[in-house]
Structures are given as structure tokens and as C-alpha cells.
C-alpha positions in Angstrom: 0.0 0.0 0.0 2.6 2.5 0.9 4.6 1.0 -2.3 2.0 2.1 -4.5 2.3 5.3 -2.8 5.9 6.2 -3.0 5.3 4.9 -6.9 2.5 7.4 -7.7 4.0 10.0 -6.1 7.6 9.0 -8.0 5.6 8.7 -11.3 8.0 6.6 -12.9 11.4 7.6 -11.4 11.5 4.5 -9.3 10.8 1.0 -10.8 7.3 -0.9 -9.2 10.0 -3.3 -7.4 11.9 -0.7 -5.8 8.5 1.1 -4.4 7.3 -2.7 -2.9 10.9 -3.0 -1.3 10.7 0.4 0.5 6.6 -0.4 1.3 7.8 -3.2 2.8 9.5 -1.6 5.7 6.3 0.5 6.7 4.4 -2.5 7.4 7.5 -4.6 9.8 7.9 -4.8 13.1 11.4 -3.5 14.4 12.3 -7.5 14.6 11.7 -8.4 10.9 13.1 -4.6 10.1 16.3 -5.9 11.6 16.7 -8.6 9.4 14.7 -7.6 6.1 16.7 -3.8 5.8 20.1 -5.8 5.3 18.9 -8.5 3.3 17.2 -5.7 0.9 20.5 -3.8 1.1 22.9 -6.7 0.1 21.0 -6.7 -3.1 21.2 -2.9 -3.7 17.6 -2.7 -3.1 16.2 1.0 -1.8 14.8 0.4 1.9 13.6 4.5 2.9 11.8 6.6 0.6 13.4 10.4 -0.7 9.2 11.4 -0.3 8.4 13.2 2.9 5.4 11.2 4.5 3.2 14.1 4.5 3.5 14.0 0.7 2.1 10.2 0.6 -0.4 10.6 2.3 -2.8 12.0 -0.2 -2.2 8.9 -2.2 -2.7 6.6 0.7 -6.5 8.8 1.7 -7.1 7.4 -2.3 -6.2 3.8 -2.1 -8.5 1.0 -2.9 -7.7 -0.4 0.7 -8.8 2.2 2.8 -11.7 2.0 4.5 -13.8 4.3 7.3 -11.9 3.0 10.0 -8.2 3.0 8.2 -6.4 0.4 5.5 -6.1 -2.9 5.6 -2.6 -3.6 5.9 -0.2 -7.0 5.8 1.7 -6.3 9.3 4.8 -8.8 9.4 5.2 -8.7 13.2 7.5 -11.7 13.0 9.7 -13.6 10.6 7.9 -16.6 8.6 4.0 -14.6 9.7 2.0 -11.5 9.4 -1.5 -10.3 10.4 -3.8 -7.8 9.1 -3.9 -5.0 10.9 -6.5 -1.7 10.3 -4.4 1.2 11.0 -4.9 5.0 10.0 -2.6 6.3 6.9 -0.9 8.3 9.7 0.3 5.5 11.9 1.4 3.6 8.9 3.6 6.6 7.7 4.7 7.0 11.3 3.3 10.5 11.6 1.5 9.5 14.9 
């Protein structure tokens, strides 16, 4: 979701693949981050976005995901598992 994001907003700097890696690490606990951020960086793989988070968020208000109540997000809280979890566009841009 935040991928999709950072690609609009990019439109077209950044390939899809390099938007999903750097969604990715909105949507990880501080465990997985610890081992996925490397892992993305040993294969020259962007893991922060150059996009302020305020600037996403318009995008992320638009997405096909959100819902009254906030997106339906894929939460990797550990390695090998995730959950769904509902959270507002501004928790999952870590403005609040």
C-alpha cells in the first residue's frame, strides 16, 4: 500500500519493485526490520523513501484499501508470519 504510494508519487522515477521494497518496511515490526533492511541492502535494493510522508499521504486517503476506519494492511510482526492490521494512513507513515 505504501509502495503504490511512493510509486505514484515517484511517477516513474523509481521501478514498481523498488516502491514494494521500500513499502515493505512500513508495514514490519522493528524484529523483521532488523533482518529484512540488510537482506534488501545486500541486493542494492532502496529500503527509505526520498518522499516526505506528508506527501504520501494524499495517495494513501485514495487507495482502494482504505476503508472508514483506516487500511487494511499486511503487518509482518514476525519472521515466517503476518496479520492484518486496520491502521490509519498516519500511523502507517509514522506520523503519529
Amino acid at each position: 500500500t505504501v509502495g503504490h504510494a511512493i510509486e505514484s508519487h515517484a511517477n516513474l522515477t523509481l521501478l514498481h519493485g523498488e516502491c514494494v521494497t521500500i513499502g515493505m518496511t512500513y508495514a514490519a515490526s522493528p524484529a523483521v526490520l532488523a533482518r529484512l533492511v540488510p537482506l534488501l541492502e545486500r541486493y542494492e535494493l532502496p529500503t527509505k523513501s526520498e518522499t516526505a510522508p506528508e506527501a504520501l499521504l494524499p495517495f494513501l486517503l485514495r487507495d482502494k484499501k482504505m476503508k472508514e476506519n483506516g487500511i487494511v494492511t499486511v503487518y509482518a510482526e514476525e519472521l515466517g508470519s503476518f496479520v492484518f492490521k486496520t491502521l490509519s494512513p498516519e500511523v502507517l507513515l509514522g506520523l503519529q
